[in-house]
C-alpha positions in Angstrom: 5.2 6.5 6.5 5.9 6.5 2.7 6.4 3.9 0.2 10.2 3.0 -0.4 11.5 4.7 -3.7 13.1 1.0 -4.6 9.5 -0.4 -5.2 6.9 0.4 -8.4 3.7 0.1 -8.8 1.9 -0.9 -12.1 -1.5 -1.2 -12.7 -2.5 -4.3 -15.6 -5.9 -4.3 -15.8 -8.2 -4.7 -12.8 -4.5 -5.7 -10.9 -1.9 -3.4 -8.7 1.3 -4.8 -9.1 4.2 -3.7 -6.6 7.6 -4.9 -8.1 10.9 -4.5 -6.4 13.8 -2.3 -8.4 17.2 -3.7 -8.3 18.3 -1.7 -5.3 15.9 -3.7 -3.0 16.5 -6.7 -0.8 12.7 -8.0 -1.8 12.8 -9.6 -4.8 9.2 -11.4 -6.0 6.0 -9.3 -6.9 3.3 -8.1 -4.7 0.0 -8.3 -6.6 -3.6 -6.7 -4.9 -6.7 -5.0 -6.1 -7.7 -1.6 -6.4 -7.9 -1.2 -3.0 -4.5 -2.0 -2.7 -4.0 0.4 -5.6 -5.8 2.9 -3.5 -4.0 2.3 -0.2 -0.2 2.7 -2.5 -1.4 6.4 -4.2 -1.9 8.0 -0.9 1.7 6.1 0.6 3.2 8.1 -2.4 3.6 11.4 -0.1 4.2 10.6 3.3 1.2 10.1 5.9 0.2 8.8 8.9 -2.0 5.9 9.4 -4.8 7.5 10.9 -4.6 9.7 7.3 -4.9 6.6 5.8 -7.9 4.9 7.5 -9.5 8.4 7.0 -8.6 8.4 3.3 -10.0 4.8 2.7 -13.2 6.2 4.7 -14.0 8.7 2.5 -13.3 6.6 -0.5 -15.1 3.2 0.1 -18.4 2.3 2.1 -17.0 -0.2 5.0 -17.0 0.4 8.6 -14.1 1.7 10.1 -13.3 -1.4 11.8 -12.9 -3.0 8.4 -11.0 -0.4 7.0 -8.4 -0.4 9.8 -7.9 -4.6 9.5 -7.3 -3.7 6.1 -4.7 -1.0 6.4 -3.2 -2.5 9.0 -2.6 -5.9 7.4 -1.5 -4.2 4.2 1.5 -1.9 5.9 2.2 -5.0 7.6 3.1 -7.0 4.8 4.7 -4.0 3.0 6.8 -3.7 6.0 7.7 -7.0 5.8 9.6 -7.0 2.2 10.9 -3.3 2.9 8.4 -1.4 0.3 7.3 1.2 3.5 9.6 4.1 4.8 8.9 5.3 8.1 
């Protein structure tokens, strides 16, 4: 999975900010943390989401059960407005 080339991300401050170009059906703002921030960089180049969790693992002290909620909810929702390319 990758993230859709019709969707930027912006950081402002402590905030990720995921907003929609013109050429996608999603229009509204997606705003996170720096986890989500996190999660987004590594959906730049395409990768699986057992790559993911594993990424997350190295990067942030939480139990893999925490960090697999997490990734899962967030590809869910990017899913949902179109932002992820499988």
């Amino acid at each position: 999975m990758k993230l859709n080339k019709n969707f930027l991300v912006h950081k402002s401050g402590k905030d990720i900010v995921v907003v929609p170009t013109n050429n996608a059906e999603f229009s509204g703002v997606i705003k996170g943390n720096q986890t989500l921030g996190s999660l987004l960089e590594l959906l730049k180049k395409d990768i699986s989401r057992e790559e993911l969790i594993n990424a997350m693992m190295t990067k942030y002290d939480a139990s893999r059960d925490i960090l697999e909620k997490e990734v899962d909810s967030t590809i869910s929702r990017l899913k949902e407005i179109g932002a992820i390319d499988e």
